[in-house]
N, C-alpha and C positions, 0 to 999 in steps of 0.2 A: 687787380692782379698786376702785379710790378713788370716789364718787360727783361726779357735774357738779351743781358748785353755782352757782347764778344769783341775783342781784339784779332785783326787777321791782317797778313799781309793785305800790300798794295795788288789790285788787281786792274789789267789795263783799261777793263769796264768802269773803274774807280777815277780814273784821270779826269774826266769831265768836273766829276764833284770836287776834286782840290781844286781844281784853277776855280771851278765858280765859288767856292771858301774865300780865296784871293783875291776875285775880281767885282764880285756884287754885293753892293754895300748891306742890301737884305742880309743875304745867307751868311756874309761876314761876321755882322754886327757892327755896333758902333763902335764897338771896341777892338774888334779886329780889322776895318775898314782903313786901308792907309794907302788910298786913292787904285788907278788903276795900274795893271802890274803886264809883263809879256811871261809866261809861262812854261815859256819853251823850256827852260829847267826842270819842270816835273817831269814833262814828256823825254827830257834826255835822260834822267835819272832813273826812270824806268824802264829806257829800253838799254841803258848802261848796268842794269843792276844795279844801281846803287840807293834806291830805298832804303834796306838794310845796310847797314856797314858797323865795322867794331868802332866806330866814332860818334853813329847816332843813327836816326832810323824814321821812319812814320811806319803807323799800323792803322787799317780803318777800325772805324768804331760801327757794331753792328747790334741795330736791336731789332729783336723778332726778326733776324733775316734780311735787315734792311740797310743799307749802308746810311749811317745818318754823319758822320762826319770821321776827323780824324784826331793820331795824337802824333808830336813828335817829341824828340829827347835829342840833345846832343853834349858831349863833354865839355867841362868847361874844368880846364886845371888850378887847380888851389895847391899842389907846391910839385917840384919835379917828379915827383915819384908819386903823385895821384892826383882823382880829378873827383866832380862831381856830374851828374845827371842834371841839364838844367830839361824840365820837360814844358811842353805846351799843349793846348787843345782846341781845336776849330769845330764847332757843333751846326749840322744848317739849323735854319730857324725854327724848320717841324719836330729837332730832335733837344731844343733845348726844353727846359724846364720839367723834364721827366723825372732826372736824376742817373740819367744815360753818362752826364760828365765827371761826376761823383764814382759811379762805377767804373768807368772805364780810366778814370786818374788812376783810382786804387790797385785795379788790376794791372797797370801799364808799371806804377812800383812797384808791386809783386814780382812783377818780369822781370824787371831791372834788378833787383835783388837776390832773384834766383838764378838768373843767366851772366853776372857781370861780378868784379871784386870791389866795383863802389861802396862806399858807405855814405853816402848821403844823393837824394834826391832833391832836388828844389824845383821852384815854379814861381814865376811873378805875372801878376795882374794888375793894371793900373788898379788907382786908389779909389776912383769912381765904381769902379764893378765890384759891385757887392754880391750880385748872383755869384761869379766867380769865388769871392772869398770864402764866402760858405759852402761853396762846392768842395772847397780844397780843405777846407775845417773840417766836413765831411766825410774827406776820405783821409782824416787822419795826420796833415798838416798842419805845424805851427807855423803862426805869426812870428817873422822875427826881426822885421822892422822894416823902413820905411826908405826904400834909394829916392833920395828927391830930383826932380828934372830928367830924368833917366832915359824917357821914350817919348819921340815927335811922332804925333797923330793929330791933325788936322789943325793945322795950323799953329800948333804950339809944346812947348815941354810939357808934360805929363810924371808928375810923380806914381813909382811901380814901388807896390806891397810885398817882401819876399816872405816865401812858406817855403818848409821844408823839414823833410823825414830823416830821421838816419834809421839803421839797419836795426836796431835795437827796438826805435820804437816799432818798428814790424815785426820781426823774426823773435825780439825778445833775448833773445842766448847768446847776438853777436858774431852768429854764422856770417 
């Protein structure tokens, strides 16, 4: 039996679990581990409201009730008059390999499609994480090529894979 995975606001019981996403190399991963970090941003961004905002957001990701990690999205403009959704995903280490990042990507475009006038989503993983690529091949993401040198993680440039939806391949009709 597969688990129900859910999107939900930040809640301030949730804070400990971002900063330990951020700060432990376990629950990071290898791939998201990019040394130690002060945190004090989540905890203000929270008690500032600004979790949500019309420019981007984190939502936890919840399965069976359990907060196992999170997603976030923020805009990134492609010409003056519009932007795209660049989104990411932090999973602890009990919640990956379920298929909990696969659901909660494709729900998290859902969102962003239903609540926003973007037409494209994207996501990049370095070129190493293949769990990642097939997560986002999974929930409906194309490959569409390759930023070389793009991201320093532990000691060196790292080439990142970019994937990404438009509105069409979800919705179909171009809503």
């Amino acid at each position: 039996m597969s688990a129900t995975v859910n999107l939900r606001p930040v809640l301030e019981s949730d804070l400990p679990m971002l900063a330990l996403l951020r700060t432990d190399p376990v629950e990071a991963s290898v791939f998201g581990w990019n040394g130690f970090r002060d945190n004090s941003d989540l905890y203000r961004a929270f008690a500032e409201g600004t979790m949500l905002t019309a420019d981007g957001g984190r939502l936890v990701v919840v399965a069976d009730g359990q907060p196992v990690g999170v997603v976030s999205w923020h805009q990134v403009r492609t010409a003056p008059s519009s932007f795209t959704w660049n989104m990411g995903i932090a999973l602890l280490a009990a919640g990956r390999g379920h298929g909990h990042g696969t659901t909660a990507q494709r729900q998290l475009v859902e969102y962003l499609f239903a609540h926003t006038q973007a037409n494209r989503v994207e996501a990049c993983t370095e070129a190493e994480n293949l769990a990642e690529q097939r997560s986002l091949e999974k929930a409906g993401f194309q490959r569409e090529g390759v930023r070389r040198g793009s991201a320093f993680r532990d000691g060196r440039w790292r080439d990142m894979v970019v994937y990404a939806l438009v509105r069409t391949d979800v919705l179909g009709d171009g809503r």
